[in-house]
C-alpha positions as CSV (number, residue, x, y, z in Angstrom):
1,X,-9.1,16.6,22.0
2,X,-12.2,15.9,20.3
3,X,-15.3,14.6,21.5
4,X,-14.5,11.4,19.1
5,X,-11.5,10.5,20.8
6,X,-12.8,11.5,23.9
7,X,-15.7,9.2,24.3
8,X,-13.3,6.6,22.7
9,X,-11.1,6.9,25.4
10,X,-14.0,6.8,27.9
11,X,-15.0,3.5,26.5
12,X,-12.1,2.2,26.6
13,X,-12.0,2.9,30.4
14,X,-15.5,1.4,31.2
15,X,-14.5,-1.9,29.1
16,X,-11.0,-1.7,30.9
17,X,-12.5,-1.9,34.2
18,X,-14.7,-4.7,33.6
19,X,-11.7,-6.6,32.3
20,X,-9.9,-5.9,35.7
21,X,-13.0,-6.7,37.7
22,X,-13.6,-10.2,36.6
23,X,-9.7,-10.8,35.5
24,X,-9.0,-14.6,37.1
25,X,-12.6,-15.0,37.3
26,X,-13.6,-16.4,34.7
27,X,-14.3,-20.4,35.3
28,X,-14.4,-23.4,32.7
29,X,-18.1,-23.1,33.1
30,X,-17.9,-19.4,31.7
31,X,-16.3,-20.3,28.5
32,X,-18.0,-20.9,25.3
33,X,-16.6,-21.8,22.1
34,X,-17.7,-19.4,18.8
35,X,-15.5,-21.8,16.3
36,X,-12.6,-23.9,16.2
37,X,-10.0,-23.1,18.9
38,X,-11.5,-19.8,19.3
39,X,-13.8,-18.8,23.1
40,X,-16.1,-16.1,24.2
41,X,-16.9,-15.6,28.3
42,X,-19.3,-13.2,29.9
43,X,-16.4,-10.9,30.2
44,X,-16.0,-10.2,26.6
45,X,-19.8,-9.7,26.1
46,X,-20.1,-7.4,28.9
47,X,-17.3,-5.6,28.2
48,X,-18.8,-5.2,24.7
49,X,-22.1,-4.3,25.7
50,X,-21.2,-1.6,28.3
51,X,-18.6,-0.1,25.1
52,X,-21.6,0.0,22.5
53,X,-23.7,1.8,25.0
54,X,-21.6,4.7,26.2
55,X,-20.7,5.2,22.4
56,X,-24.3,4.9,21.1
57,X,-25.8,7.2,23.8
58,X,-22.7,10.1,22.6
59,X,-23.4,9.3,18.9
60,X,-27.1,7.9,18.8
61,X,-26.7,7.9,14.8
62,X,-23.3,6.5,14.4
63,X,-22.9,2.7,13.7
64,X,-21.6,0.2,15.3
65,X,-19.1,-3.2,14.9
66,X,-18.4,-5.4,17.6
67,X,-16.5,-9.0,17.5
68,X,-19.8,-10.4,19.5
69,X,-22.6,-8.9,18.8
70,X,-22.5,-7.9,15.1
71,X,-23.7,-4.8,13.7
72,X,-25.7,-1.9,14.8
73,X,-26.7,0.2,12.1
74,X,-25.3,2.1,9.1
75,X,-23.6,5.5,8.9
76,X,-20.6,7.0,7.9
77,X,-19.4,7.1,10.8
78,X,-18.5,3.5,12.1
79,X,-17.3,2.2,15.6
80,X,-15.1,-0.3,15.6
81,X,-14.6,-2.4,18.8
82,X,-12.8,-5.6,20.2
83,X,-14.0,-5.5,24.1
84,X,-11.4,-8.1,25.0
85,X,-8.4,-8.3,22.5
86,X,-6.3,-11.9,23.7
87,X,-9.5,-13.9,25.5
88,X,-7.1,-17.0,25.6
89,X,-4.4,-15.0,27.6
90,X,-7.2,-13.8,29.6
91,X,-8.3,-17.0,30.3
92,X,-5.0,-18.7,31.2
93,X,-4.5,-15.6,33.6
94,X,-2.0,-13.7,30.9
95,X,-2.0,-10.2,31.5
96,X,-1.1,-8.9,28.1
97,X,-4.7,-8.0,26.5
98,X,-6.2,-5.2,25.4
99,X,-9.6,-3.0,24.6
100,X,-9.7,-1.7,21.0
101,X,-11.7,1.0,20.1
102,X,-11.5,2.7,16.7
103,X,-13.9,5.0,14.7
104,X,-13.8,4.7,11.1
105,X,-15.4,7.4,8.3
106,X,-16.0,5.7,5.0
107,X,-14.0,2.9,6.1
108,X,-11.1,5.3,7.0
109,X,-9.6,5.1,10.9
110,X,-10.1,8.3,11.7
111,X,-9.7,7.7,15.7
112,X,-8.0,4.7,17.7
113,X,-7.9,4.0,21.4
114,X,-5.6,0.8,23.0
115,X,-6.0,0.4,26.7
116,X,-4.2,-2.4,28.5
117,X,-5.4,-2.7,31.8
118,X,-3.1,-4.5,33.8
119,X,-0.4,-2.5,32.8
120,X,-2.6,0.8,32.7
121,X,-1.3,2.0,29.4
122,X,-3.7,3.7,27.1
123,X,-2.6,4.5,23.6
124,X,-4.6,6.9,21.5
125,X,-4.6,8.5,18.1
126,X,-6.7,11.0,16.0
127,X,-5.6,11.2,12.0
128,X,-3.3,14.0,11.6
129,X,-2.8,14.8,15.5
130,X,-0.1,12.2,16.4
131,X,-0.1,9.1,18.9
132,X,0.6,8.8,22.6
133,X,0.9,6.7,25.4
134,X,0.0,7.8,28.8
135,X,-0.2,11.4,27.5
136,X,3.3,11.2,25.8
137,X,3.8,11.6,22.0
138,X,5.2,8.2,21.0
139,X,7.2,7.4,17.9
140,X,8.1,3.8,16.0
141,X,11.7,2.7,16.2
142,X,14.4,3.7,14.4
143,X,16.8,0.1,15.1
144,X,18.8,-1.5,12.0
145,X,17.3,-5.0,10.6
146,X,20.0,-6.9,12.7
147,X,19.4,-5.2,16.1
148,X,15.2,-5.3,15.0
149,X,12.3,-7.0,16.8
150,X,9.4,-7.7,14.9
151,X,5.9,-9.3,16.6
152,X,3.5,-11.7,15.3
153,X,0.6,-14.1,15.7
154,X,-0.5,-17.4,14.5
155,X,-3.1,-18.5,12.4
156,X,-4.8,-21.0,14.4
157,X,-8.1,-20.8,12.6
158,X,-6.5,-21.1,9.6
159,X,-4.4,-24.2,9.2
160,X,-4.6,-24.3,5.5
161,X,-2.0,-21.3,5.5
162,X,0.1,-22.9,8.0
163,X,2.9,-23.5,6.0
164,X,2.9,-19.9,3.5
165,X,2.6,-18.5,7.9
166,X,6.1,-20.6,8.6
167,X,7.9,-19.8,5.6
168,X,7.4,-16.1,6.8
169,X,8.1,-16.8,9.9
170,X,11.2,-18.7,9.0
171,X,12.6,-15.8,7.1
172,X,11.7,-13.2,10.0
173,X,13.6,-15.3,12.6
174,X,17.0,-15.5,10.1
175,X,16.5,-11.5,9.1
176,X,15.1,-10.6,12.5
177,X,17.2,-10.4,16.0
178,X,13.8,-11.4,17.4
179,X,10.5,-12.6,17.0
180,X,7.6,-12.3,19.9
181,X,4.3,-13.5,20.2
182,X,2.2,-12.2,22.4
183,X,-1.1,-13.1,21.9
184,X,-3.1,-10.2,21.4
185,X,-2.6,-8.3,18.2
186,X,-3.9,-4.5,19.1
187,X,-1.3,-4.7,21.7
188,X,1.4,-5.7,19.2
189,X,0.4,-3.3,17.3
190,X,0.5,-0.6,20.1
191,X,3.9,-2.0,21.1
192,X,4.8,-1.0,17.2
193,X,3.7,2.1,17.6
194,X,5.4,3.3,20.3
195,X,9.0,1.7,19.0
196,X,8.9,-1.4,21.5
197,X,8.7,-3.5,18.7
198,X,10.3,-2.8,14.9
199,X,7.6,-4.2,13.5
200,X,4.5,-6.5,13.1
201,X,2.7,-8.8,10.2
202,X,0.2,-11.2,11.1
203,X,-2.5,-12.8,8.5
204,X,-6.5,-13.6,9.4
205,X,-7.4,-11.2,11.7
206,X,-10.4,-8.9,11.8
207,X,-11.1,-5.4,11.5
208,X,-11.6,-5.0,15.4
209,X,-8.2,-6.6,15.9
210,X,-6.5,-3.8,14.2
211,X,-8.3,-0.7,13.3
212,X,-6.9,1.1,16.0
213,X,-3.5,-0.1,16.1
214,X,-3.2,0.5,12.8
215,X,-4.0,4.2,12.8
216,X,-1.5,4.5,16.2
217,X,1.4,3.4,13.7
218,X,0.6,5.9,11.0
219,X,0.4,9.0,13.5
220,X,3.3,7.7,15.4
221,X,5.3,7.8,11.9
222,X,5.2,4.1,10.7
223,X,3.5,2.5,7.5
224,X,0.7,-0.7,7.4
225,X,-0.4,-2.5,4.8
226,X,-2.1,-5.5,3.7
227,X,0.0,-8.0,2.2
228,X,-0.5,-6.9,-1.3
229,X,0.4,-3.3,-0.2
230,X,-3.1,-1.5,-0.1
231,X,-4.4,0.0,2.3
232,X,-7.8,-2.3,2.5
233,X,-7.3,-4.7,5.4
234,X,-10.8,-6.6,4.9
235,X,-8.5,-9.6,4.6
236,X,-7.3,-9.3,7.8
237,X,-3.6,-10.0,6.8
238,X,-1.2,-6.9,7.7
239,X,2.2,-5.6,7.8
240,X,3.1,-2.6,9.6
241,X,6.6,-0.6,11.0
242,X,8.8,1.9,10.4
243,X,9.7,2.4,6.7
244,X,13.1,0.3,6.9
245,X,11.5,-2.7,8.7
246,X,8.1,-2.0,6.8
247,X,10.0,-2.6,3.4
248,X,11.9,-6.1,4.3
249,X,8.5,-7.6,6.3
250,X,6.8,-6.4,2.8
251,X,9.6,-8.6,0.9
252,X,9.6,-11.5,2.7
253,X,5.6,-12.0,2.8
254,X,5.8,-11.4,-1.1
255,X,8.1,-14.2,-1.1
256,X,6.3,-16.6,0.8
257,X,3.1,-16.3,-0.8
């Protein structure tokens, strides 16, 4: 293991704990909104906070990206952190959400970590070196289209792509056995990754939703794109699987555009 994925494990950890410490906590008092239908609490920040400063004081020179507090700096070398991954299901007491902690080099995941507390499951990934869960090497699925079940999310900040969002969403449900929502991508993602679900595509989300997850899938033997194909997910729209499942979420986002 290298001292990378090492202290991103470890940070995933200290932001893990806080999430269990304070989990059905947090009061309507605590809750602040950042935008339309989209909250912050303490719990997030701190989370955040305690992250960026076990990472900073391993890798003083390294930069740093957080979904609350901005920016830190400018390297190479890039952290890449969501300190609460599904705030609304942690709010409403839903115990499917995550810590995300991912180190890019020139903009390349070269290191994702996925911990999800309540269920004490801890993905991790280093390019080239596989993924696991738990300690165990995890692959994606191997299921045909008809027995498949894909995950997604919904666009609530953006309802202007509502409907192009339905139309894919209609075709995934007719193709599909199943579609599931969680609520917290980089546990979707995870849940790709280790062949619970077939396959994912969600559009609108940020870097620190999916820069781990995405790397998971690739070592674990799956494929991600952006909804064009690339590789460049600064548009936060993405499509990820195993090759098979991959190929049809590809087709029917083309379609729907």
């Amino acid at each position: 293991m290298s001292k990378f994925l090492e202290v991103a494990k470890e940070a995933a950890f200290i932001g893990g704990g806080i999430l269990k410490e304070n989990f059905k906590k947090v009061k309507k008092t605590d809750i602040e909104s950042k935008g339309i239908k989209d909250f912050v609490t303490y719990v997030d920040k701190l989370s955040e906070e305690r992250i960026r400063n076990h990472i900073l004081k391993n890798f003083p020179d390294h930069a740093f990206l957080g979904e609350e507090d901005g920016k830190f700096g400018e390297n190479e070398f890039t952290w890449v952190v969501d300190p609460l991954d599904g705030t609304k299901n942690y709010i409403c007491g839903f115990e499917i959400f995550a810590v995300s902690v991912a180190l890019l080099h020139n903009n390349e995941p070269i290191v994702g970590v996925i911990y999800v507390p309540m269920l004490d499951k801890i993905y991790w990934a280093e390019k080239g070196a596989g993924s696991y869960l738990n300690g165990e090497k995890i692959k994606v699925s191997n299921r045909p289209i008809e027995q498949a079940v894909v995950s997604t999310g919904f666009p609530f900040r953006y309802i202007a792509e509502l409907d192009n969002y339905l139309d894919m969403l209609k075709k995934a449900m007719i193709t599909f056995s199943g579609v599931r929502r969680p609520g917290a991508a980089a546990v979707d993602l995870a849940l790709v990754a280790e062949g619970v679900f077939d396959g994912f595509f969600e559009m609108k989300l940020s870097i620190w939703d999916i820069a781990a997850g995405v790397l998971l899938i690739q070592e674990a033997g799956g494929i991600y794109s952006n909804f064009e194909g690339g590789k460049d997910l600064s548009s936060g729209d993405v499509i990820a699987g195993g090759k098979e499942i991959y190929d049809v979420l590809y087709d029917i986002v083309r379609s729907s555009k």
